[in-house]
CHARMM internal coordinates of N, CA and C (Angstrom, degrees):
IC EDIT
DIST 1 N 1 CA 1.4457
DIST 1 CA 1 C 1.5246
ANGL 1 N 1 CA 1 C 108.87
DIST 1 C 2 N 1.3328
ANGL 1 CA 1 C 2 N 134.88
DIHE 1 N 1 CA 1 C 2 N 139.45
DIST 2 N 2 CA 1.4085
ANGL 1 C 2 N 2 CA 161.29
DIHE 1 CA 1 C 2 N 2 CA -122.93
DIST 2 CA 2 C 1.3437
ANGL 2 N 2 CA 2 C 95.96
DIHE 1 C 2 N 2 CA 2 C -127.33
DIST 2 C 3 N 1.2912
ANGL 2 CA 2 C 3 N 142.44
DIHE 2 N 2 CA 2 C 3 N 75.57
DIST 3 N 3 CA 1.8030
ANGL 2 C 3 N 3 CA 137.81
DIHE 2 CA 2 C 3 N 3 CA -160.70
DIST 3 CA 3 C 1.8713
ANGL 3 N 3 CA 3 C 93.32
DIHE 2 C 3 N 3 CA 3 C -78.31
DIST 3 C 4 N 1.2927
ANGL 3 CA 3 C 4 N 110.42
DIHE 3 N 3 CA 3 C 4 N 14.96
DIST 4 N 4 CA 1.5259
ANGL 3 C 4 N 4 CA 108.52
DIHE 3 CA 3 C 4 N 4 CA 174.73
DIST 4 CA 4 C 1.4373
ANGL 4 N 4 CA 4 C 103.25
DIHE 3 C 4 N 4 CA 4 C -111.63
DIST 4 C 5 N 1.4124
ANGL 4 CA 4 C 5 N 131.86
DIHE 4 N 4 CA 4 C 5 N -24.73
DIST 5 N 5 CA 1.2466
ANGL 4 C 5 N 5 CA 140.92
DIHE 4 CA 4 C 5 N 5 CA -163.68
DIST 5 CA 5 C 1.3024
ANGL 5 N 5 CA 5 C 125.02
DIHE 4 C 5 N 5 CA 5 C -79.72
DIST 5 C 6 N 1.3126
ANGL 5 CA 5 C 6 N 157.13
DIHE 5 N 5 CA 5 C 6 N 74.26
DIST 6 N 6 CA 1.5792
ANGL 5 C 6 N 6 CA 120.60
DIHE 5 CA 5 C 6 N 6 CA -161.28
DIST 6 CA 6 C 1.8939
ANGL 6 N 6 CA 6 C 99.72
DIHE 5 C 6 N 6 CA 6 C -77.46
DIST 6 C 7 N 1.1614
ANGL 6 CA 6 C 7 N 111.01
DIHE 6 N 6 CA 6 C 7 N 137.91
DIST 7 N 7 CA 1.4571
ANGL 6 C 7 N 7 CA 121.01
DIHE 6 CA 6 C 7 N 7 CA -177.07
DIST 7 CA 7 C 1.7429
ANGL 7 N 7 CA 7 C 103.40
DIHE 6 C 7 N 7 CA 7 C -96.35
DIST 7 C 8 N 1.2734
ANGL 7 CA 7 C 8 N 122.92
DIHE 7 N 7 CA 7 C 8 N 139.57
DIST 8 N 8 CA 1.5162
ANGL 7 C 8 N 8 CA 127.88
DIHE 7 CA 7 C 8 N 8 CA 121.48
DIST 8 CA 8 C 1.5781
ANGL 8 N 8 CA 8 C 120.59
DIHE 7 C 8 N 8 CA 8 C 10.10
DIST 8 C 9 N 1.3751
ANGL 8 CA 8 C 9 N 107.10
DIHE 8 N 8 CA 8 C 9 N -61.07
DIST 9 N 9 CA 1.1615
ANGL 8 C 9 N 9 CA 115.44
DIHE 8 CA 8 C 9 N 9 CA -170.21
DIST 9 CA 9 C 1.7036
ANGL 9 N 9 CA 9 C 99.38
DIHE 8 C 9 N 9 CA 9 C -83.74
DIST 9 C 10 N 0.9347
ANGL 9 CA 9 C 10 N 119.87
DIHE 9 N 9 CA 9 C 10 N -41.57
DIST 10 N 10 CA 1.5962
ANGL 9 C 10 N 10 CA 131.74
DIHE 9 CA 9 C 10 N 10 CA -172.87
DIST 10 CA 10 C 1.8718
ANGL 10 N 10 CA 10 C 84.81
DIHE 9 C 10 N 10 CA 10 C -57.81
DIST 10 C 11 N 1.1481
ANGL 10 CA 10 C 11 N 111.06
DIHE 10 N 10 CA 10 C 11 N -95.59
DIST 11 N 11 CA 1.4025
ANGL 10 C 11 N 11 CA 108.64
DIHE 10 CA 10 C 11 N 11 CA -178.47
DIST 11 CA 11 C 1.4605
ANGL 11 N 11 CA 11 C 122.58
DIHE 10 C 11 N 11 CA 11 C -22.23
DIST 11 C 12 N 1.3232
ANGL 11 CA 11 C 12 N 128.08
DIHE 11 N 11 CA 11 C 12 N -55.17
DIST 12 N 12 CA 1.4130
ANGL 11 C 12 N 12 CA 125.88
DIHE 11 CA 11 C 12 N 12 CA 179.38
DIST 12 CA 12 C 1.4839
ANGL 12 N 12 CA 12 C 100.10
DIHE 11 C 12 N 12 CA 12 C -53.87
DIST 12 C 13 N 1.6091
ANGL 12 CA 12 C 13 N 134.09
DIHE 12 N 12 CA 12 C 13 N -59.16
DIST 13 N 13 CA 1.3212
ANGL 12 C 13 N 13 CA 124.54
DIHE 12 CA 12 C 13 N 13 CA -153.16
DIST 13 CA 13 C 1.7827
ANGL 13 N 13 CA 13 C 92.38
DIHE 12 C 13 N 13 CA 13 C -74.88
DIST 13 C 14 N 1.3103
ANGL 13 CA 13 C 14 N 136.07
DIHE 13 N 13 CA 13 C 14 N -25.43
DIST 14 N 14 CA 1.3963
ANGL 13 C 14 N 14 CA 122.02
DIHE 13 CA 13 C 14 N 14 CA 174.53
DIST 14 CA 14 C 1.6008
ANGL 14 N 14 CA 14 C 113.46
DIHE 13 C 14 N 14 CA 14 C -68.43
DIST 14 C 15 N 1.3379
ANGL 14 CA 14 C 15 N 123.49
DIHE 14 N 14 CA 14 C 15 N -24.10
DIST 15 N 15 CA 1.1424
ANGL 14 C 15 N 15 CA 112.24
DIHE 14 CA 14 C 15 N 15 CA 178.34
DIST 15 CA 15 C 1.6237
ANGL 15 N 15 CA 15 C 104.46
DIHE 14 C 15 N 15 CA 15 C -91.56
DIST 15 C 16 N 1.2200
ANGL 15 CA 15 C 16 N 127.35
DIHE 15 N 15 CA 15 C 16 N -13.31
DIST 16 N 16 CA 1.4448
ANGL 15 C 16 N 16 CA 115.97
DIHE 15 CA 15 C 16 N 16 CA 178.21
DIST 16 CA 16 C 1.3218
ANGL 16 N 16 CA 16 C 117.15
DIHE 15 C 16 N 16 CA 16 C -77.45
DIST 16 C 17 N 1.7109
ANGL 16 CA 16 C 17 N 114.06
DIHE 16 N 16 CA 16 C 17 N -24.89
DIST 17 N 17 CA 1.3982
ANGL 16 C 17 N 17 CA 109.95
DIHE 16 CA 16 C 17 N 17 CA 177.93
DIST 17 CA 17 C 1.8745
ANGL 17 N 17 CA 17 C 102.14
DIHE 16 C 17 N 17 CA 17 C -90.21
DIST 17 C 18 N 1.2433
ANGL 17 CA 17 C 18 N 120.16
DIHE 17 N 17 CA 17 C 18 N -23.06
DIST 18 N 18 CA 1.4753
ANGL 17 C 18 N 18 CA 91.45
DIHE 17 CA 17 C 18 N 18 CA -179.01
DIST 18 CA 18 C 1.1745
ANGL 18 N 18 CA 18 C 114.61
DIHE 17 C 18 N 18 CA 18 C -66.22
DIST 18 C 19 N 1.3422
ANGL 18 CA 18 C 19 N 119.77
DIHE 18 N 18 CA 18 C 19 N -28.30
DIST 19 N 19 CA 1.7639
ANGL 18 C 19 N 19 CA 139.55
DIHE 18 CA 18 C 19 N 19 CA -166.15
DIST 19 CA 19 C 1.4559
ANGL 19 N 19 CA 19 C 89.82
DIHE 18 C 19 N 19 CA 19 C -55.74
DIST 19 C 20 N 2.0759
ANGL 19 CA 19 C 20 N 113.60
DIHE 19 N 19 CA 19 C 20 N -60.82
DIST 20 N 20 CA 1.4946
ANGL 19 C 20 N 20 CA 120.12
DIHE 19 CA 19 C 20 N 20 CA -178.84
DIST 20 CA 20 C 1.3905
ANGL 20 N 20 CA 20 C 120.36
DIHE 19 C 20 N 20 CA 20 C -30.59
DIST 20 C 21 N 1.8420
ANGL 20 CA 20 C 21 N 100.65
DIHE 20 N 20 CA 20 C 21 N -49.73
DIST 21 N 21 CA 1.3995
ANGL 20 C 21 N 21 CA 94.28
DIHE 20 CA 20 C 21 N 21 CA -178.16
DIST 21 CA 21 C 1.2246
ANGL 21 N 21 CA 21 C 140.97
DIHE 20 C 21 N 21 CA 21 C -121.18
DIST 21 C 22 N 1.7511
ANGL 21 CA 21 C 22 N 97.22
DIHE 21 N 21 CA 21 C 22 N 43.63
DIST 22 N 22 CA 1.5743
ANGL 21 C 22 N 22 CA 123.33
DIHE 21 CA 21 C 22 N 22 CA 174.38
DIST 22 CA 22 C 1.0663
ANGL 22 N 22 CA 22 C 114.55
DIHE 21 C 22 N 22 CA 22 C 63.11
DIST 22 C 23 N 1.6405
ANGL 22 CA 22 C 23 N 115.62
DIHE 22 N 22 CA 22 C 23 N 55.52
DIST 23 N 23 CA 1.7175
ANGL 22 C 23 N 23 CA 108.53
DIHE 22 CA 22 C 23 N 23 CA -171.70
DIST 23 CA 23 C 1.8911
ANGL 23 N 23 CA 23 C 73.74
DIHE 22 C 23 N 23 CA 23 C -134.42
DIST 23 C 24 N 1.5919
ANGL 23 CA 23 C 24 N 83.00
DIHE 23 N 23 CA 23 C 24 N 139.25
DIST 24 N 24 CA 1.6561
ANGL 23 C 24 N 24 CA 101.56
DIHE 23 CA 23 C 24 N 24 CA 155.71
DIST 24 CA 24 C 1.8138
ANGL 24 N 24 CA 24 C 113.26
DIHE 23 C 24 N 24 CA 24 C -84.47
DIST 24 C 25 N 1.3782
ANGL 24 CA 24 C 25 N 121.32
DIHE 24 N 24 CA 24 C 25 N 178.11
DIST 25 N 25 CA 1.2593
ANGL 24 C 25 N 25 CA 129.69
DIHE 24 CA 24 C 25 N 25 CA 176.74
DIST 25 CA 25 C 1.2815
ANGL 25 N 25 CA 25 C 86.84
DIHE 24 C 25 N 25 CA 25 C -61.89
DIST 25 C 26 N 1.1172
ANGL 25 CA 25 C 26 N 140.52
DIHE 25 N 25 CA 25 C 26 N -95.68
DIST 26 N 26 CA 1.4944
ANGL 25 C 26 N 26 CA 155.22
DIHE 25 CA 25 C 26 N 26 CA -144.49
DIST 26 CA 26 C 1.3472
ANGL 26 N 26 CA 26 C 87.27
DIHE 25 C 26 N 26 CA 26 C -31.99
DIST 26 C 27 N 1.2777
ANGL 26 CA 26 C 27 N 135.60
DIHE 26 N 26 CA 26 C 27 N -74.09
DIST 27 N 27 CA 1.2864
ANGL 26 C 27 N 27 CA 131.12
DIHE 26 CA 26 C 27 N 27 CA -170.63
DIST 27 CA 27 C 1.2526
ANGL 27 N 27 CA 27 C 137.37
DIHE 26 C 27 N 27 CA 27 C -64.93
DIST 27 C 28 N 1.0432
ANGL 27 CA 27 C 28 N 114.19
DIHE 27 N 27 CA 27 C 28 N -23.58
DIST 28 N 28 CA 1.5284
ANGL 27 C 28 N 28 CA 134.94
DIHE 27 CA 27 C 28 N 28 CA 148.38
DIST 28 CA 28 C 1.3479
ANGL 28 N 28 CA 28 C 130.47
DIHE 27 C 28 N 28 CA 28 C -54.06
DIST 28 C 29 N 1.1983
ANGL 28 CA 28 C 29 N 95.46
DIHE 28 N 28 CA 28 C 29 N -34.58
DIST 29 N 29 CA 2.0047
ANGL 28 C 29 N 29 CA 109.51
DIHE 28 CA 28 C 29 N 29 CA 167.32
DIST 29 CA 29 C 1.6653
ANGL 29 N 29 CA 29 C 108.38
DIHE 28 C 29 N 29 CA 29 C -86.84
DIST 29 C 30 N 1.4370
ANGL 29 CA 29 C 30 N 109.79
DIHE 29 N 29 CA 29 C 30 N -51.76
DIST 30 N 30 CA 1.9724
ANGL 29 C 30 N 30 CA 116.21
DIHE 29 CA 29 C 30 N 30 CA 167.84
DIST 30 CA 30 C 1.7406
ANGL 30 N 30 CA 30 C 93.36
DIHE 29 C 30 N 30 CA 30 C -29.89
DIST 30 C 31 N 1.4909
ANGL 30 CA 30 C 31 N 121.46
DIHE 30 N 30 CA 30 C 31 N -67.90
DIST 31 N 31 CA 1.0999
ANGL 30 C 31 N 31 CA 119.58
DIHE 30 CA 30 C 31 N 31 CA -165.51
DIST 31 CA 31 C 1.3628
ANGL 31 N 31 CA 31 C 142.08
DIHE 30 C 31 N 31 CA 31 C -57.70
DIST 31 C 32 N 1.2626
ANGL 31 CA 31 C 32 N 92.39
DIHE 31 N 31 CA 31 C 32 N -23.33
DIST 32 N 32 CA 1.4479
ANGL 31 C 32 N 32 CA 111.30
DIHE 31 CA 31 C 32 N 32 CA 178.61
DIST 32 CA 32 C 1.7693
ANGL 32 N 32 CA 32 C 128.25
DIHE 31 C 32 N 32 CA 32 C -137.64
DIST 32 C 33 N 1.3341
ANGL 32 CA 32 C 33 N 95.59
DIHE 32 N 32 CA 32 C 33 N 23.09
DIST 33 N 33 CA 1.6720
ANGL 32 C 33 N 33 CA 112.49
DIHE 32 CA 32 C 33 N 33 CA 148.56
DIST 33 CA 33 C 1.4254
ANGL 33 N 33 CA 33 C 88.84
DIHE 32 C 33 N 33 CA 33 C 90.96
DIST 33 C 34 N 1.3392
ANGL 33 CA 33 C 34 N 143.78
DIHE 33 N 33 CA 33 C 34 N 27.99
DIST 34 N 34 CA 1.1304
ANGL 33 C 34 N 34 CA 112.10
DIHE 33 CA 33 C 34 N 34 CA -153.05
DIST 34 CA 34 C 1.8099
ANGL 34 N 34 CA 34 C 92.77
DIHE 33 C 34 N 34 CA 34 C -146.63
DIST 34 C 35 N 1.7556
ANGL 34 CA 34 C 35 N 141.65
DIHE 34 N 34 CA 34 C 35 N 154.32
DIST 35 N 35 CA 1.1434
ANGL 34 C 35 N 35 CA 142.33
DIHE 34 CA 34 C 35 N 35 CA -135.20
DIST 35 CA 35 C 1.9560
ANGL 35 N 35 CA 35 C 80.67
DIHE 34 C 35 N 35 CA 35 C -89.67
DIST 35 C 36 N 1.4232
ANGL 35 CA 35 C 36 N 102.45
DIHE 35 N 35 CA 35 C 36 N -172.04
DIST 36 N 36 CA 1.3011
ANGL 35 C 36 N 36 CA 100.87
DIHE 35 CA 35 C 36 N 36 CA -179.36
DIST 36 CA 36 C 1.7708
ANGL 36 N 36 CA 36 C 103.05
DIHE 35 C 36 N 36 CA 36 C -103.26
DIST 36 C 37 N 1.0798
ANGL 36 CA 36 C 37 N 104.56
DIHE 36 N 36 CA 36 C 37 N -16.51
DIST 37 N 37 CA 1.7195
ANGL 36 C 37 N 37 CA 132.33
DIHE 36 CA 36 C 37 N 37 CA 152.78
DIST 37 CA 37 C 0.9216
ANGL 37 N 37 CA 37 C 111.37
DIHE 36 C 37 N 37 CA 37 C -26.78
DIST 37 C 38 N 1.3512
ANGL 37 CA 37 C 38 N 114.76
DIHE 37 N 37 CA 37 C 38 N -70.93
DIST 38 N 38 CA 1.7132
ANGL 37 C 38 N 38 CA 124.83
DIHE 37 CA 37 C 38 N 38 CA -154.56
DIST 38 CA 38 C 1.6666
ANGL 38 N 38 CA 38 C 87.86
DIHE 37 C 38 N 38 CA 38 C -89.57
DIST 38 C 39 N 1.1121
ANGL 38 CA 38 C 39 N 138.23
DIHE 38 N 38 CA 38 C 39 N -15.48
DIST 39 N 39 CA 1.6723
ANGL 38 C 39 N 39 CA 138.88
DIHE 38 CA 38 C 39 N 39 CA -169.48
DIST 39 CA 39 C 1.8411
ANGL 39 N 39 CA 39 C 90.44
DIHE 38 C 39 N 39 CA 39 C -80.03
DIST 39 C 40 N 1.0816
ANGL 39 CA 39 C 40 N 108.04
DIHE 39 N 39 CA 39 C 40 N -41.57
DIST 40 N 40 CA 1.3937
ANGL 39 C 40 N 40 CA 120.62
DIHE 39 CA 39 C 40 N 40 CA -165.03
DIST 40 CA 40 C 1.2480
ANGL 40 N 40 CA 40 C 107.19
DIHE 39 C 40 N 40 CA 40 C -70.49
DIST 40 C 41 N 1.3779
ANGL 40 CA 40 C 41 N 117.46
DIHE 40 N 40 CA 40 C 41 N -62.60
DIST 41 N 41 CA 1.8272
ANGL 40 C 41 N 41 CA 132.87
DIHE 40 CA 40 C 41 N 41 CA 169.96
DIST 41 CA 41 C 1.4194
ANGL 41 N 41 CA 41 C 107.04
DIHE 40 C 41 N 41 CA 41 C -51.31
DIST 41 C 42 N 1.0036
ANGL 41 CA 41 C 42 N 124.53
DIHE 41 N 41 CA 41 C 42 N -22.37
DIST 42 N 42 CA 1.4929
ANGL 41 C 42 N 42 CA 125.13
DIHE 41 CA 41 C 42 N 42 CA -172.64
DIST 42 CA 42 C 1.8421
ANGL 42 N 42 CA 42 C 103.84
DIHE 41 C 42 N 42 CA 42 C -93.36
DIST 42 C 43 N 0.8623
ANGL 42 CA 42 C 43 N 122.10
DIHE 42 N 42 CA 42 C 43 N -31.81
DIST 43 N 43 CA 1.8202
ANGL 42 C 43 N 43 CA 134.55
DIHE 42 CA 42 C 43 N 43 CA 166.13
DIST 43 CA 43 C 1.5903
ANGL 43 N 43 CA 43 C 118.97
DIHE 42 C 43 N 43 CA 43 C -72.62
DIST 43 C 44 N 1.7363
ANGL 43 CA 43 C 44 N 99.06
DIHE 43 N 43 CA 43 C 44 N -52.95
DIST 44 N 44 CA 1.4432
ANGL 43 C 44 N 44 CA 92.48
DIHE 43 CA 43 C 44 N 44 CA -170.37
DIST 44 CA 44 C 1.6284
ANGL 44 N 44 CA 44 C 113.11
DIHE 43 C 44 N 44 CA 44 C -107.32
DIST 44 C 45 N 1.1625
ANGL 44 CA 44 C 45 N 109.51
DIHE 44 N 44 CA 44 C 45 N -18.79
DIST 45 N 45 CA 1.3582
ANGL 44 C 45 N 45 CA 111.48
DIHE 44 CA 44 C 45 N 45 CA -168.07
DIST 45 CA 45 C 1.8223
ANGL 45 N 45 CA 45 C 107.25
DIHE 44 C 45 N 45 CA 45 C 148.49
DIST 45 C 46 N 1.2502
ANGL 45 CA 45 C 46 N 85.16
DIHE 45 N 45 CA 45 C 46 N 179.41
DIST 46 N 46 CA 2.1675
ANGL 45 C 46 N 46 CA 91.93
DIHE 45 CA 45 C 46 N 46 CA 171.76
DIST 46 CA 46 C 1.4406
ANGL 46 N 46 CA 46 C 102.50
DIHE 45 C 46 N 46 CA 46 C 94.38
DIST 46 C 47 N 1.7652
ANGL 46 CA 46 C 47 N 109.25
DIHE 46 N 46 CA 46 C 47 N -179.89
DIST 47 N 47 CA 1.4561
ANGL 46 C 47 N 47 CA 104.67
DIHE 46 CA 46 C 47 N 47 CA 170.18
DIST 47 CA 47 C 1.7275
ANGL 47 N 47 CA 47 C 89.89
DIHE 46 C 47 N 47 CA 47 C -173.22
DIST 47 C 48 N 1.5805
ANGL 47 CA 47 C 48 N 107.64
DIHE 47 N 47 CA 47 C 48 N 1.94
DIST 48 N 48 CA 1.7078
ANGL 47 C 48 N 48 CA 106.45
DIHE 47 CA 47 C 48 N 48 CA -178.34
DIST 48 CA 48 C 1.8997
ANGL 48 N 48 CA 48 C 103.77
DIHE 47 C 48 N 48 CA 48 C -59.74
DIST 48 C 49 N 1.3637
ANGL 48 CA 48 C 49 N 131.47
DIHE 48 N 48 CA 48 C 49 N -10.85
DIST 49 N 49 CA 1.5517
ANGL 48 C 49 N 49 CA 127.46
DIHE 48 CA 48 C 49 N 49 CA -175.71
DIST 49 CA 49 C 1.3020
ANGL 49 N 49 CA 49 C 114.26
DIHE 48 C 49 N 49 CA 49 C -94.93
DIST 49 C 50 N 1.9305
ANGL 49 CA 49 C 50 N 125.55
DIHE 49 N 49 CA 49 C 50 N -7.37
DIST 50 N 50 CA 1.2155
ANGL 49 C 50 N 50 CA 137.67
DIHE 49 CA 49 C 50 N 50 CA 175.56
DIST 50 CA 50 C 1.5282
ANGL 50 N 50 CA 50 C 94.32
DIHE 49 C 50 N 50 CA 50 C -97.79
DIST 50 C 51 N 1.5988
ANGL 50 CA 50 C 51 N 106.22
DIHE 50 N 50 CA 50 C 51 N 175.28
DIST 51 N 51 CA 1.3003
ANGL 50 C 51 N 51 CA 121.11
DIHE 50 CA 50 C 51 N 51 CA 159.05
DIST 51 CA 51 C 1.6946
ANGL 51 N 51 CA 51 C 111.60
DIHE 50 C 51 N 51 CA 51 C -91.24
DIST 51 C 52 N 0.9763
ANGL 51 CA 51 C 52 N 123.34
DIHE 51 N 51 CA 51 C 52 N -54.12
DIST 52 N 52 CA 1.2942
ANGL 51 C 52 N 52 CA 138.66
DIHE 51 CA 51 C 52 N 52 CA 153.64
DIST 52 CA 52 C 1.6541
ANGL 52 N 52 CA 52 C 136.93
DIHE 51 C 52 N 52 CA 52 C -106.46
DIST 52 C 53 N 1.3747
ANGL 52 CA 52 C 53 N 103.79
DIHE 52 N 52 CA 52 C 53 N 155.48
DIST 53 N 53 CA 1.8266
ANGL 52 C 53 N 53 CA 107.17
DIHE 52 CA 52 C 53 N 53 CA -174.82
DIST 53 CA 53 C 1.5474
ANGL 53 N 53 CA 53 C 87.77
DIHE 52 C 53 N 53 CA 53 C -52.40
DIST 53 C 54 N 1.0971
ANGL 53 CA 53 C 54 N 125.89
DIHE 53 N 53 CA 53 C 54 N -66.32
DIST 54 N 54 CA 1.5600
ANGL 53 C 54 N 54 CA 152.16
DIHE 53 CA 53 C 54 N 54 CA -146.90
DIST 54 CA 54 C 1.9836
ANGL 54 N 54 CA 54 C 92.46
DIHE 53 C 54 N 54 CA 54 C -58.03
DIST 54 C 55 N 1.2965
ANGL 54 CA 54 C 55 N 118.56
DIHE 54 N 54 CA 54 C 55 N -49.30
DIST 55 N 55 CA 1.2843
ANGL 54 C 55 N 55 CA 96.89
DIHE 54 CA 54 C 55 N 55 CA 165.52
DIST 55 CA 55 C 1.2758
ANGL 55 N 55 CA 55 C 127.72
DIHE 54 C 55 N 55 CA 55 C -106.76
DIST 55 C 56 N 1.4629
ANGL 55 CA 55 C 56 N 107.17
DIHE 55 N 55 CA 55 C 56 N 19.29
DIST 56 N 56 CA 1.6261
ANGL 55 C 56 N 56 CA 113.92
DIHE 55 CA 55 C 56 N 56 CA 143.84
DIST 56 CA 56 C 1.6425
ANGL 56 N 56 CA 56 C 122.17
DIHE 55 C 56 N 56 CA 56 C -79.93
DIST 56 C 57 N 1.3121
ANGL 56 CA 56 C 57 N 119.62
DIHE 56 N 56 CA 56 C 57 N -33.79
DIST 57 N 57 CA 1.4172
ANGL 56 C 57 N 57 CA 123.77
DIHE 56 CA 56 C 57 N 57 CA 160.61
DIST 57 CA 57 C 2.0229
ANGL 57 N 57 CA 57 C 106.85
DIHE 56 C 57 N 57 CA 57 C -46.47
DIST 57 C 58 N 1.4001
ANGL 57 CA 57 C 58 N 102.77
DIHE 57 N 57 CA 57 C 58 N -72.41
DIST 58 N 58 CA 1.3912
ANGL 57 C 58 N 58 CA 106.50
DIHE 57 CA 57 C 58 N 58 CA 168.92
DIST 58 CA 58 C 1.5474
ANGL 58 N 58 CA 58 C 129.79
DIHE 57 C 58 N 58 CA 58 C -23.58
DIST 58 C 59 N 1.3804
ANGL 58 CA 58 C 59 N 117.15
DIHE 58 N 58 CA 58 C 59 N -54.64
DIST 59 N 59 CA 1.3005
ANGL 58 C 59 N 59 CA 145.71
DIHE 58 CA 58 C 59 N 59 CA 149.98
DIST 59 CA 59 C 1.3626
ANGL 59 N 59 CA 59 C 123.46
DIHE 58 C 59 N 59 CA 59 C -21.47
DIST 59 C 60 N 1.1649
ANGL 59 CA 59 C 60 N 99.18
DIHE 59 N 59 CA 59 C 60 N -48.22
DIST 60 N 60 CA 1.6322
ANGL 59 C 60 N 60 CA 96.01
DIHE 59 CA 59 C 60 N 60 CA -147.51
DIST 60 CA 60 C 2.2028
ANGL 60 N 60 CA 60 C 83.13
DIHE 59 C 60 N 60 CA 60 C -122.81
DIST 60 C 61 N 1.1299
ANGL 60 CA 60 C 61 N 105.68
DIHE 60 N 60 CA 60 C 61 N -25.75
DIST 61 N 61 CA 1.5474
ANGL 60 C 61 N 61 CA 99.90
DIHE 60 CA 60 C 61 N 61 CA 154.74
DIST 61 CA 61 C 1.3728
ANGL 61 N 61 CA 61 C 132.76
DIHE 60 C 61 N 61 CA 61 C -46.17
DIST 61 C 62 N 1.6201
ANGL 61 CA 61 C 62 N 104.17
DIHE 61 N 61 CA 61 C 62 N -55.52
DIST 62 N 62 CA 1.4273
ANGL 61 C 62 N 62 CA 114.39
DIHE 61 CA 61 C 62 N 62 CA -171.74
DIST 62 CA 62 C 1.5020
ANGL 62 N 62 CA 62 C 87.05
DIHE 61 C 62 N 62 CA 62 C -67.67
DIST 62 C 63 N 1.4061
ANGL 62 CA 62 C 63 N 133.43
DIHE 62 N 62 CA 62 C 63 N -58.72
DIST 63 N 63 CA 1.5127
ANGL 62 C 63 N 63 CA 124.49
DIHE 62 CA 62 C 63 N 63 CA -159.96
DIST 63 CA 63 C 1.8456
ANGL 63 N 63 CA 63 C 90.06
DIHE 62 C 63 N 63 CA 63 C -32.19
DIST 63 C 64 N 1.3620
ANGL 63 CA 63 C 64 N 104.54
DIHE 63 N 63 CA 63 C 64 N -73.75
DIST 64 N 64 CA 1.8221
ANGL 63 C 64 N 64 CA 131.10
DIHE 63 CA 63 C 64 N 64 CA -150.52
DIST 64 CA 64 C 1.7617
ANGL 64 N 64 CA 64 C 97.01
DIHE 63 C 64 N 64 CA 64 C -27.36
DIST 64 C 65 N 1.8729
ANGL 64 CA 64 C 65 N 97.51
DIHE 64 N 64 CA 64 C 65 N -38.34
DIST 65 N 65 CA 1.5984
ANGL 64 C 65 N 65 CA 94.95
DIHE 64 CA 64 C 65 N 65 CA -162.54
DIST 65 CA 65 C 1.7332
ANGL 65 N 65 CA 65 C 96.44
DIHE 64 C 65 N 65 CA 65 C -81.59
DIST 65 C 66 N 0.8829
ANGL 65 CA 65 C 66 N 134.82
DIHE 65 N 65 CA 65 C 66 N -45.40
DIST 66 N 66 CA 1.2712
ANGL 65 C 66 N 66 CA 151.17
DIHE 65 CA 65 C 66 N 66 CA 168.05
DIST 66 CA 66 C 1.7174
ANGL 66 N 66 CA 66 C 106.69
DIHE 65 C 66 N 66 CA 66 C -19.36
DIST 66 C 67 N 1.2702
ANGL 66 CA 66 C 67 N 106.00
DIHE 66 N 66 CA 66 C 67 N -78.32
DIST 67 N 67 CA 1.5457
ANGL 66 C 67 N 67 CA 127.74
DIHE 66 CA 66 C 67 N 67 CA 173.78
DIST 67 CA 67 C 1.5535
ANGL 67 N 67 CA 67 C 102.45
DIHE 66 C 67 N 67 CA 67 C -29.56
DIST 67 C 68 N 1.6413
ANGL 67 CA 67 C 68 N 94.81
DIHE 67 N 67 CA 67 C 68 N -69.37
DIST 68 N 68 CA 1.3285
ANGL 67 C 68 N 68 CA 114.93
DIHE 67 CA 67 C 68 N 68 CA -172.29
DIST 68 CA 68 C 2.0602
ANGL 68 N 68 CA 68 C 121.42
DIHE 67 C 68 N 68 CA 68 C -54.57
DIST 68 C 69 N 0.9092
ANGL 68 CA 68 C 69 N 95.61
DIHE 68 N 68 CA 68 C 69 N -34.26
DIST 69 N 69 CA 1.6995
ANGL 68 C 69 N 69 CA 114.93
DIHE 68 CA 68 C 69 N 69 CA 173.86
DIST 69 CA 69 C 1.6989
ANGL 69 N 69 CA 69 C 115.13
DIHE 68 C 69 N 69 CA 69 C -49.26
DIST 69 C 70 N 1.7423
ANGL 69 CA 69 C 70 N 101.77
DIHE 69 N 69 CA 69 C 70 N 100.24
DIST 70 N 70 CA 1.6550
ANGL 69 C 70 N 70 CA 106.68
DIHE 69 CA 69 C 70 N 70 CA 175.04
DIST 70 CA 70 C 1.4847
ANGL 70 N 70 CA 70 C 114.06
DIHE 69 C 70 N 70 CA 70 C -45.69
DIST 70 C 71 N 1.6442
ANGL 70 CA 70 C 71 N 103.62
DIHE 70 N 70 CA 70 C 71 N 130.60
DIST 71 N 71 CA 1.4829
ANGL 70 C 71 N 71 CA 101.28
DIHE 70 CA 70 C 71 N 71 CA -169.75
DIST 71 CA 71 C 1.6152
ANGL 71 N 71 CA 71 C 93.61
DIHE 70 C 71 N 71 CA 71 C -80.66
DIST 71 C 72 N 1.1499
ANGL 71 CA 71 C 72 N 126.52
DIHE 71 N 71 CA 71 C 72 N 166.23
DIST 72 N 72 CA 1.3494
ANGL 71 C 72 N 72 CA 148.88
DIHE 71 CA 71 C 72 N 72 CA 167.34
DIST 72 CA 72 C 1.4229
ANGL 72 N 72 CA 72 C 103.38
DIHE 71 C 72 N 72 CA 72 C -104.09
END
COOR INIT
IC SEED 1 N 1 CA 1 C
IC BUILD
């Protein structure tokens, strides 16, 4: 995996866990500082709400680990 790339696959598994945990875009971006734009570009496609792919990869990484993180 390409930590410069955001993949297809990257996007699908971010939208399956917000879906998991009942968060709309809007809220998902509230949460994590980020437009509801770039929540959107990061699911379906695009990259006009980043400056770069490379810190849209970044972006949408930290979400993935985030999502992914055993709640306590």
């Amino acid at each position: 995996m390409n930590k410069e790339i955001w993949t297809e696959e990257d996007a699908f598994l971010l939208k399956q866990l917000r879906e998991a945990m009942g968060l709309d875009t809007v809220a998902l971006a509230i949460q994590n500082a980020l437009s509801n734009a770039q929540i959107q570009q990061l699911e379906n496609g695009g990259h006009t709400s980043f400056y770069s792919p490379a810190i849209k990869a970044q972006a949408g990484r930290r979400l993935l680990q985030k999502l992914q993180a055993p709640k306590s």
